[in-house]
Each structure stands twice: as C-alpha cells, then as structure tokens.
C-alpha positions in Angstrom: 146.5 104.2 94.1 146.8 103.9 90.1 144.5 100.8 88.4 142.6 100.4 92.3 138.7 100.1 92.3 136.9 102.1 94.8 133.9 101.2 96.0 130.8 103.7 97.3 127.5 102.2 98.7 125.1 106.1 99.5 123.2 103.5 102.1 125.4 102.0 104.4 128.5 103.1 103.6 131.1 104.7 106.2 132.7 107.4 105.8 135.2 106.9 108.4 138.6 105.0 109.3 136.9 101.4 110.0 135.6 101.3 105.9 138.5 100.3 103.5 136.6 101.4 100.0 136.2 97.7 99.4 132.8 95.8 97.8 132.6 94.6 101.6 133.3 97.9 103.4 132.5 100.6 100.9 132.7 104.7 101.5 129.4 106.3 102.4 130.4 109.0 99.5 132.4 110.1 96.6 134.1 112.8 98.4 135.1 110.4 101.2 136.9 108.1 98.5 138.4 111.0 96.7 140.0 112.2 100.4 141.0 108.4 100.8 141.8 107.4 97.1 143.0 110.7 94.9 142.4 110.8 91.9 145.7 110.6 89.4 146.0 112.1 86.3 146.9 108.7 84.5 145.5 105.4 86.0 143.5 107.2 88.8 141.1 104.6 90.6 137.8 104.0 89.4 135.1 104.6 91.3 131.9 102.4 91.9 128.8 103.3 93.3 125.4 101.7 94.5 122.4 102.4 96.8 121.7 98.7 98.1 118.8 99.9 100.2 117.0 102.7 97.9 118.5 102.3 94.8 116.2 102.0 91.9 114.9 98.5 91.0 114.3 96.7 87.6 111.7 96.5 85.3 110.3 93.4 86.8 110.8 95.3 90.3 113.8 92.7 91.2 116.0 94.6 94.0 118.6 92.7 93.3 119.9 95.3 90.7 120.1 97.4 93.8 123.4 95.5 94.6 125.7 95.9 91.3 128.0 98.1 91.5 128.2 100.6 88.9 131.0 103.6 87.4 130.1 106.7 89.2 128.5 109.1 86.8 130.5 111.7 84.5 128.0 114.3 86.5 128.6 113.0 90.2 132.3 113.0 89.3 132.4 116.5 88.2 130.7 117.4 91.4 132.6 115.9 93.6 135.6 116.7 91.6 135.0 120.6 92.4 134.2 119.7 96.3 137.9 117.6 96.4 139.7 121.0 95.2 137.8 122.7 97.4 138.6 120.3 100.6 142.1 120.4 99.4 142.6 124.2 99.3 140.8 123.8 103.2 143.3 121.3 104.1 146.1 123.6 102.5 145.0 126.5 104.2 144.6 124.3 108.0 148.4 123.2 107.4 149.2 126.8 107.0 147.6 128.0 110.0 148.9 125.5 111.9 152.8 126.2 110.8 151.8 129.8 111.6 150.7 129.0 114.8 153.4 126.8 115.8 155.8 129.5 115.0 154.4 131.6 117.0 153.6 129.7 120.3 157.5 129.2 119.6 158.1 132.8 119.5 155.8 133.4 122.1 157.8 130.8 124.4 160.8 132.2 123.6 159.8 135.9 124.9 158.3 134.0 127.9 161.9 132.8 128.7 163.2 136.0 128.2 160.5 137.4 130.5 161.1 135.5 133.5 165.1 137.0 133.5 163.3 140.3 133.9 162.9 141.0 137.9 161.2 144.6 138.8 161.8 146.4 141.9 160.2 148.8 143.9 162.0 152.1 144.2 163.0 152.9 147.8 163.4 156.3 147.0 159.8 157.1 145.6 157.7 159.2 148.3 155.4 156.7 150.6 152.3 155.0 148.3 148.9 156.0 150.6 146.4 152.7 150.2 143.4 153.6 149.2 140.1 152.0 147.6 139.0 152.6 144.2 136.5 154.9 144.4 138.6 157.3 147.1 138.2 160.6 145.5 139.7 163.5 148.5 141.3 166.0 147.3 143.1 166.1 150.5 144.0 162.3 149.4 144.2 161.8 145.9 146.0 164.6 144.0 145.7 164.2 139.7 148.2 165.2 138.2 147.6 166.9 134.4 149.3 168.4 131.4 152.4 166.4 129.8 155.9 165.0 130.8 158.9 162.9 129.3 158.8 160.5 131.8 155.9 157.6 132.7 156.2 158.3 135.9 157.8 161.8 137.2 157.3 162.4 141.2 160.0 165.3 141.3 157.3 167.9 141.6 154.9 166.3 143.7 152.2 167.0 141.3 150.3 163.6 141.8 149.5 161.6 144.5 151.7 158.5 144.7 149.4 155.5 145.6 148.7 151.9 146.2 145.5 150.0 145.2 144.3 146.3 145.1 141.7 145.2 142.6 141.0 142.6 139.9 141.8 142.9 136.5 138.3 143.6 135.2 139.3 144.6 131.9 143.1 144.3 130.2 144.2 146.1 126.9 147.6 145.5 125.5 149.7 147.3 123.1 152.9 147.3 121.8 155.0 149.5 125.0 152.1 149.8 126.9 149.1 147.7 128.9 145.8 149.4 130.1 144.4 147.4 133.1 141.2 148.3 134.6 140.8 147.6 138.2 137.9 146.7 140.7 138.0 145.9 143.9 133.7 146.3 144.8 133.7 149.9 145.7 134.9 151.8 142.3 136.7 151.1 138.9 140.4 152.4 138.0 142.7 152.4 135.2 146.1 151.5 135.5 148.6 151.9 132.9 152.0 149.5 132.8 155.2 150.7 130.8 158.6 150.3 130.4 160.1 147.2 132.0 156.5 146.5 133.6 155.0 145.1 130.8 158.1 143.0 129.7 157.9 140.9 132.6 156.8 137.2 132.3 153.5 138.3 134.9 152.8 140.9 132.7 152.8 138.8 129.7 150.6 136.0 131.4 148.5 138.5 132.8 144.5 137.6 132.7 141.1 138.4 133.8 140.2 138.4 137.6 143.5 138.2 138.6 144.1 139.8 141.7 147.2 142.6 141.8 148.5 145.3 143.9 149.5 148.6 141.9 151.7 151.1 143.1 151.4 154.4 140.7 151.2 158.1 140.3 147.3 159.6 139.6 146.8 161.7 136.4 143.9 163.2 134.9 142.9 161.5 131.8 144.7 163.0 128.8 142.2 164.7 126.7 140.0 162.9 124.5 140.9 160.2 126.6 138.4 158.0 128.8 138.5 156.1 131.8 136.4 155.5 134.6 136.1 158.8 136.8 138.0 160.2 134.1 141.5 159.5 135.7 144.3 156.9 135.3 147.0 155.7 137.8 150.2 155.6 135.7 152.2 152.5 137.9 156.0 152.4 138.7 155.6 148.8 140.5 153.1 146.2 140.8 152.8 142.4 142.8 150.5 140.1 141.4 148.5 138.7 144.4 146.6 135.6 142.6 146.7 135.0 139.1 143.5 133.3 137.8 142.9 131.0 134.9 142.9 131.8 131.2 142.8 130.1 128.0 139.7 127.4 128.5 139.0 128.0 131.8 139.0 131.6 131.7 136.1 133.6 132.6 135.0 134.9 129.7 135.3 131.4 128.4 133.0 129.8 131.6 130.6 132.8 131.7 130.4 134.3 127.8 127.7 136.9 127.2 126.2 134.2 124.9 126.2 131.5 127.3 122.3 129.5 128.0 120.8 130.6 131.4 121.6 127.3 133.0 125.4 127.8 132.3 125.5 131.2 134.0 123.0 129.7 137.0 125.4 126.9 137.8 128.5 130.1 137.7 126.6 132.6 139.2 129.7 132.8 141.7 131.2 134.2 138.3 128.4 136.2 136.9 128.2 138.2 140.3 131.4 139.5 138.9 130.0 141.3 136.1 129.2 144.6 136.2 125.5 144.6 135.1 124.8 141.4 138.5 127.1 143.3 140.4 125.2 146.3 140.0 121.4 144.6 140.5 123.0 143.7 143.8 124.0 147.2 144.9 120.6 148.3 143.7 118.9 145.7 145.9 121.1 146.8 148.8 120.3 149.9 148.7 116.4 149.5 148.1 116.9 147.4 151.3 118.4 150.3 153.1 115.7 152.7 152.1 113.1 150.1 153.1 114.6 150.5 157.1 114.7 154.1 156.7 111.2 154.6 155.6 110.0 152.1 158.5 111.7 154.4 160.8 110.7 157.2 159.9 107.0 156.9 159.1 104.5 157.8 161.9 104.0 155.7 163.8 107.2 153.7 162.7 107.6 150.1 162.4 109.7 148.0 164.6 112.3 145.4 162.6 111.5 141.8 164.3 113.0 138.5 162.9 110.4 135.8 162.9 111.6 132.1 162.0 111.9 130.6 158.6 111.3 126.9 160.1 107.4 126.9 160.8 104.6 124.0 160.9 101.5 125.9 159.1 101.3 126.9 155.6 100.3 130.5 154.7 99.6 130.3 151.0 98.2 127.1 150.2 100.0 123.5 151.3 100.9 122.7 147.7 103.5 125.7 147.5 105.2 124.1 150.7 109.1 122.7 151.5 108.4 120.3 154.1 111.2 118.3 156.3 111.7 116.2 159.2 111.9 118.8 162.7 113.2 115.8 165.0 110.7 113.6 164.0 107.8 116.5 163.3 106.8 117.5 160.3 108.1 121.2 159.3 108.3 123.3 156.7 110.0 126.5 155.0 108.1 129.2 155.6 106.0 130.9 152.7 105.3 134.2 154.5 106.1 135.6 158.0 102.9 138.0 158.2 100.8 136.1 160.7 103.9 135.5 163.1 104.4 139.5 162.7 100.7 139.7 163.8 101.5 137.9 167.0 104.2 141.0 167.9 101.7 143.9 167.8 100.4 144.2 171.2 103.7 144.6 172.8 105.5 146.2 169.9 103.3 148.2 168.0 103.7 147.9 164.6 106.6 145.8 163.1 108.0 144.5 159.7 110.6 141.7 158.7 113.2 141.7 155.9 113.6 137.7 155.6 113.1 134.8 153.1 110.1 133.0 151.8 110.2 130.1 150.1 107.7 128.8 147.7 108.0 124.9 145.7 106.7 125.6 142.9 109.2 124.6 140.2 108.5 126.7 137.1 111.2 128.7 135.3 109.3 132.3 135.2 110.4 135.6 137.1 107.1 135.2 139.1 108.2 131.6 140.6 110.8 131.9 142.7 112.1 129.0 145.5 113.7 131.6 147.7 113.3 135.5 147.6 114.2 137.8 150.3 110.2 139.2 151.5 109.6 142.6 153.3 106.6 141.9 155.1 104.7 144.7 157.4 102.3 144.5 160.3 99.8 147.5 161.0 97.6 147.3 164.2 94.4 149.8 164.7 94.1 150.2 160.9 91.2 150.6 158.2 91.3 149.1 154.5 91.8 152.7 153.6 94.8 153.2 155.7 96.6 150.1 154.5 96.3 151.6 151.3 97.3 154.6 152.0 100.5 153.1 154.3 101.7 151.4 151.0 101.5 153.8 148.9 103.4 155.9 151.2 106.3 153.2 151.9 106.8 152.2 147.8 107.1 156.2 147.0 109.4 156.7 149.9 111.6 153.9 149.4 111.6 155.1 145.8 112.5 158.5 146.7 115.4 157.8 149.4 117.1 155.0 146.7 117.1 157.6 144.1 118.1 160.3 146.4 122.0 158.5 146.0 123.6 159.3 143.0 125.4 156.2 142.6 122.2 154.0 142.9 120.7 156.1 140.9 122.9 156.1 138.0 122.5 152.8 138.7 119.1 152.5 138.5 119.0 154.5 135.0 121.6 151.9 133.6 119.8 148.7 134.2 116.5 150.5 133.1 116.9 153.6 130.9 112.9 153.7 130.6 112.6 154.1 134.5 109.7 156.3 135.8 109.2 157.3 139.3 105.6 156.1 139.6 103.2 159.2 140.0 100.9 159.6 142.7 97.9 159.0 143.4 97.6 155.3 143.0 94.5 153.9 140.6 92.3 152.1 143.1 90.6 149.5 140.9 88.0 146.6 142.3 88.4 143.4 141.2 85.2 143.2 140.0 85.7 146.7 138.0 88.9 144.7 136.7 86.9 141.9 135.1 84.6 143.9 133.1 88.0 146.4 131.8 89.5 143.1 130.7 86.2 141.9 128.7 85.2 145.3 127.2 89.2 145.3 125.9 88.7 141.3 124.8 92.0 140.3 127.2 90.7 137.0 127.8 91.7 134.2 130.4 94.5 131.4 129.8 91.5 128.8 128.4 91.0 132.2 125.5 87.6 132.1 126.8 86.4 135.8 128.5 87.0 136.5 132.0 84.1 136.0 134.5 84.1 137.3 138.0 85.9 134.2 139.8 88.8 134.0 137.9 92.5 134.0 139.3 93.5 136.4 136.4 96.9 135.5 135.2 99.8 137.5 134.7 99.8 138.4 131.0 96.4 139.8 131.5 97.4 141.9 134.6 100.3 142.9 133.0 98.6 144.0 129.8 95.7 145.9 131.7 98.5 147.8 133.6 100.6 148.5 130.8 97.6 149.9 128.7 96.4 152.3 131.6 99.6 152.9 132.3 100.1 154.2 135.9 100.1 152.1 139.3 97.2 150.4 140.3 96.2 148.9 143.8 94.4 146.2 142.4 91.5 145.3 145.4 88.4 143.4 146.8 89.3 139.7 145.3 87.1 137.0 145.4 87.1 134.9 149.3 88.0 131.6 147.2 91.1 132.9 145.9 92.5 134.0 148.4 94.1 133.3 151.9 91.9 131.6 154.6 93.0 134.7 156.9 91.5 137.6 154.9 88.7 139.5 156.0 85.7 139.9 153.8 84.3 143.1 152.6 81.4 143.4 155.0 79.4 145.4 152.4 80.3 142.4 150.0 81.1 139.1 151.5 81.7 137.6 148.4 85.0 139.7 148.4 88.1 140.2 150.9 89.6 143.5 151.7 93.0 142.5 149.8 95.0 144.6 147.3 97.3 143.8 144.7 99.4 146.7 144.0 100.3 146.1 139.7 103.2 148.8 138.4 103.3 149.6 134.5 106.0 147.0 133.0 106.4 144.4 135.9 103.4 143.8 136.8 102.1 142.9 140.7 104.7 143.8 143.2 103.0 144.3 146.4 100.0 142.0 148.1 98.3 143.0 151.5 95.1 142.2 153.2 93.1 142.7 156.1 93.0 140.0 158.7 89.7 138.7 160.3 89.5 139.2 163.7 86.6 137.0 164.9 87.2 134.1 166.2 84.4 131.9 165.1 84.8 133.4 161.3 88.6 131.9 161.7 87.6 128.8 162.4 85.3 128.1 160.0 87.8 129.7 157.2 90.3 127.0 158.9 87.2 124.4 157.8 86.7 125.7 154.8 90.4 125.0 153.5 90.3 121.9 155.1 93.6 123.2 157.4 93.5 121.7 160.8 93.8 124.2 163.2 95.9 122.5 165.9 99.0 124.0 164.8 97.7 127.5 164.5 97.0 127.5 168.1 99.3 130.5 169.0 97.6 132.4 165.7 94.1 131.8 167.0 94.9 132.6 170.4 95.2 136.1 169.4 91.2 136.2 168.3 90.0 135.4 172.2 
C-alpha cells in the first residue's frame, strides 16, 4: 500500500488477523507488517516502531518517550528484509506443493474411477485351493514350487500347491506391476505377491494395513537372493478383501507409531498386541505358562493345579497394598496372593499350585508395581527350608529348560533378548545379613545415600546392582521378622530372621519370593497382634494350626 504508515509496538503488539498495523492496533513485529504491508519499490510504506513497555526512557527517566513512534532502523530493516525473501520463497515453494498435490490427488481419483470398472474373477478351471494357516509347512500339503516361468501364475504342471489363506495385511509393498503383501493370521507370516489385473483394482489400490483378506495363490520358493518369511511366497491368481481397515489418520501406524509416549500405546494396547515384538512377549508368556504345568506335573511328588478365589477379606501383604469393595454389604477385597488359601488344600491334596491374578494398589509407574499380574503360587507340605530351596531351584531351571526346548519360543526368546543366558546351577545362597555387609564393603548405599544397616528393606537398584556385579542367581534368604509377612516362620537359630528367600537373577532382579509358614498356633496369634490384623477373618487360616 504505497505512502501507508505501518505501525510496530515489540510489547503488545499482535501479530495476527485482529491487529490492523495502526497506532491503535499495531504488529507485534517487522516481519508481521512486511507479510501484511509489502514493501514497494517506489512509495513502499513506512514503518514505525516502539517498545511502550521496555523501551528505553529519557534522560530525566520520563517513560513517556517509550510511546513515540519512531522509523524502524536501516539495521532492523535489512534484517527483516532478508527474513521477508525468505518467507516469500517458503510461501512460493507451499503454493507449489500444493498445485502438485492437487494434481495428483486428481490423478489419483481419476485411476480410482478407472479402478472400480475393473472386476476380477476367480477361475473355475484352476485345481481346488486347500485352506490352510500360515505357518502349515507338509510337504504332503504345501508343495513349492521353484526355478522360473513366463507366467505369474502357471498350474499346468502341478508343480506348486494351489492354496487359500486368510490373514491381515501386516506389511504392504507396492511397485509399479506388482504389490508384496505380507500376511498374518497369529500362527505364521506369508508373503503374497499381486500382478496383473490384481493390483489394478480399486481394492488393491485402497489397500492398507490390518486389513483382513482371503488369497488364493500358487506356493513358490523364494527366488534366490530373495527373502521372505520361511523363505517362500504364494504368487495369488484371486483375492476377496474380508474387512478393510482405516488408513490415512486413523491408520495404525498413525494411532500406534514406534515413536508414540507410553501412555498412547497403553490406551491402544488392543493395537500394540498386533505388533510383532507384544505379539511375541505374549506367545513367550504362553508358553512359560505351559512349561510351568508340565514341570508341576512332572516333579516328584507333583503338584496338583487348584483355583483359589480372587475376591477374599484378609490381606496377605500389608492392608495398604489392598483393592477393597463392597461384597453385599461386607467389606472385600482383591486378593494380593493366594498362598495361604493353597495352604488350606494340602491335607487332602497334597501339594498344589495356582496360576491366577494378584492384585496390588500401589499406583507407581515402575516394572516392579503392577495392579494386576498373573501369579504362579506353590504349596509344599512336609518340607524343610532346605527343600524349598531346592524345589525352586528345580521348577525355575525346568521351566527354563522345557520353554527353550521349542524352537519357536525359543527363537523367540533370543529375539526379545539377544543377551539371554540360561541361568547356571547351583544357585548362590546368600543371608540377608551376609547381603548387608557385601553392599557396605562395595559402598551401594540405601535410598537416604546413607550405608545399609541390618534392618533395612533394601531397594531395588541395590539388589539389582549386587546381582548384576556377582553375576549369577542368587536365593537371597533369612530377612529380618519386621519386614516381612506376619505368616513367616522365624529362623529358630536366629529369631531375629524368618526362613524367607528372595530368588534375584542377573539383569531383572527378584523374581521369585517363598517362605516358611509358622505352624504354632499361639506364635500366629501373637504375629496377628503384632501387625495389628484382627484375626476374625482368618479363622479358616488359623483353624489349620489346632
């Protein structure tokens, strides 16, 4: 606007639609009224400027020289001179993306209309598709077929199986005449290649992530220097998408990206699952699980899977830790531990164990505090502190042993956690007391930085440093009485101490906590006073010391 007056105030300026450049709504800064108000080369408009809040004063410290308004500087105009071209070559280049990409969502359209004329059929004439799952790899039902031919898809010689799968689009690669879809369906992985009129049709096109689809193909070998899961391919003559899920914003790589914070990918866990790093922690766990009921089973003598309940009225591990409710109008709670209702299933059962949740309120966000967990809990009757030790030692090696014995989990296993070491046997038996003096002789002090003395609840960092620096299991044992449960026995050549364990492994730390139980009545009772637990609703647990 040639001959117009422009004004810039740095402290309460706007730079923003609602200020005009006028003495009563002025820019925020220079730039701003360059981008509003370009400059000419002739009667360009002049720019004012002021700082009516922390502009300098004068000489008889009057603010009121704060509020003239004053030419911008030959400097400031040179700056912002070079930050207009600047914002004007960004504009430029924004208008020219933005013609690009107009052109070609219009192109794209345009191939989209032509897709949807293009209708595929299956061939009647093919031989029958056999349905199998992903990971099916019989001979005597999956043939590959190798070597070379002219055609995509070629069943004249019966040289490959002709099949039909389901899955998910777990990973999608497109090229010019060709598009490389990798399959999942839970049990195995499988890639699936689309050509010819396949991959012109308006699905294939649209085609996105975790959609679900039903391919009907020939198997090949992978073509040399070539890979693909189980280094083989399906090379598809017909396909039906089944579901097609969401892309563009509310795709899942855009709801679940590998940079997302931890609370985004809590609240879509029911996405994450689908990745193959949760997917496979799960399938681990399962089979951990499994080798857990095998081990019970087969140990001598075995232990007999019970189900205690999960809605209880006694705590197990301190009141604080408890979810309570309302149990038709008696107070309840989620139960921390089911080891003392195992203890009630000995006499007639021998000895038992229970794969089952625990819950524990304590809201922290650390891989040790946990609301719900799934808890393996044993019971042994006619036992020694020795042979509890011995027991788990036995059970963690085994279970070990039968998880790694499957080559899936263990492949598994080695790709979650390359550094994995089957932990070597014998255990380190280390007293608590023993404990307290390693930490102090290797100044590992206590969360108040202050040494540890014998009494302490030693914290994780220092457990897990001790372990890591020794470097080999350790069943961690004989813990003070006042730091642990009411229900443990005390050492009788130490009554200072319980006959408990901790069982710490190099780079986790504790993983496994066991006790013995007292079995005297009148030592119970007092332990019940000593908590200050009222023993009313224990009744059925101290039924079992008369």
């Amino acid at each position: 606007m040639a001959g117009k007056d422009v004004y810039v105030d740095e402290d309460v300026g706007k730079d923003d639609p609602s200020a005009e450049g006028t003495e009563q709504s002025p820019f925020k800064t220079l730039l701003f009224a360059h981008i509003q108000h370009p400059p000419t080369p002739s009667e360009g408009p002049q720019y004012f400027t002021r700082k009516s809040e922390t502009g300098p004063v004068g000489k008889d410290g009057d603010p009121a020289e704060r509020h003239e308004w004053k030419p911008a500087t030959k400097s400031a105009l040179k700056k912002v001179t070079n930050l207009y071209e600047q914002h004007k070559k960004k504009v430029a280049k924004g208008d020219e993306i933005a013609i690009r990409e107009k052109k070609e969502a219009e192109k794209r359209q345009e191939s989209l209309q032509e897709a949807m004329k293009i209708k595929i059929t299956q061939d009647s004439s093919l031989p029958h598709a056999t349905k199998i799952l992903l990971n099916e790899k019989d001979p005597k039902i999956v043939k590959l077929r190798s070597g070379t031919s002219e055609k995509d898809v070629d069943y004249s010689e019966g040289r490959g199986s002709r099949v039909r799968v389901t899955g998910r689009v777990h990973r999608l690669r497109t090229q010019k005449d060709v598009i490389f879809v990798t399959l999942q369906d839970g049990y195995g992985f499988l890639q699936c290649v689309l050509t010819g009129d396949l991959v012109k049709t308006y699905d294939a096109l649209t085609l996105t992530l975790e959609t679900s689809i039903e391919i009907y193909g020939e198997m090949w070998e992978v073509p040399p220097k070539q890979h693909a899961p189980d280094d083989r391919e399906l090379h598809a003559d017909y396909y039906v998408v089944i579901g097609k899920a969401a892309g563009d914003k509310e795709a899942i790589t855009t709801r679940v990206a590998p940079d997302s914070d931890p609370q985004t990918l809590y609240d879509n866990r029911h996405l994450v699952l689908r990745g193959e790093n949760s997917s496979s922690v799960m399938k681990v766990r399962a089979a951990v699980l499994r080798a857990f009921r095998q081990t019970y089973e087969e140990i001598s003598p075995s232990c007999l899977e019970v189900t205690p309940p999960c809605m209880v009225q006694t705590q197990v591990e301190g009141g604080a830790t408890l979810f309570a409710f309302d149990y038709y109008g008696e107070k309840a709670y989620l139960t921390q531990s089911s080891q003392l209702y195992l203890e009630t299933c000995l006499p007639s059962l021998g000895n038992v164990f229970c794969v089952a949740p625990s819950f524990r309120a304590e809201k922290a966000h650390t891989r040790r505090h946990l609301s719900e967990y799934t808890h393996i809990e044993a019971e042994l009757d006619f036992i020694t502190f020795d042979d509890l030790l011995s027991h788990l030692e036995l059970v963690m090696s085994r279970v070990i042993e039968i998880a790694l014995a499957h080559p899936q989990t263990a492949k598994l296993v080695h790709e979650l956690n390359p550094a994995f070491k089957v932990p070597t046997r014998p255990f380190m038996r280390m007293k608590y007391a023993d404990a307290i003096t390693w930490l102090r002789e290797h100044s590992i002090n206590n969360e108040e930085d202050e040494p540890h003395t014998f009494g302490d609840d030693i914290a994780e960092a220092a457990e897990r440093k001790m372990t890591d620096i020794i470097d080999r299991p350790i069943f961690l044992t004989h813990f003070p009485v006042a730091i642990k449960a009411f229900y443990m026995k005390k050492d009788p050549e130490d009554l200072r101490v319980t006959e408990s364990v901790d069982c710490l492994m190099p780079g986790v730390g504790e993983i496994v906590g066991g006790s013995m139980r007292m079995e005297d009545y009148d030592e119970l009772m007092a332990a019940y006073a000593r908590e200050g637990i009222d023993p009313a609703p224990y009744y059925w647990y101290t039924d079992q010391r008369k």
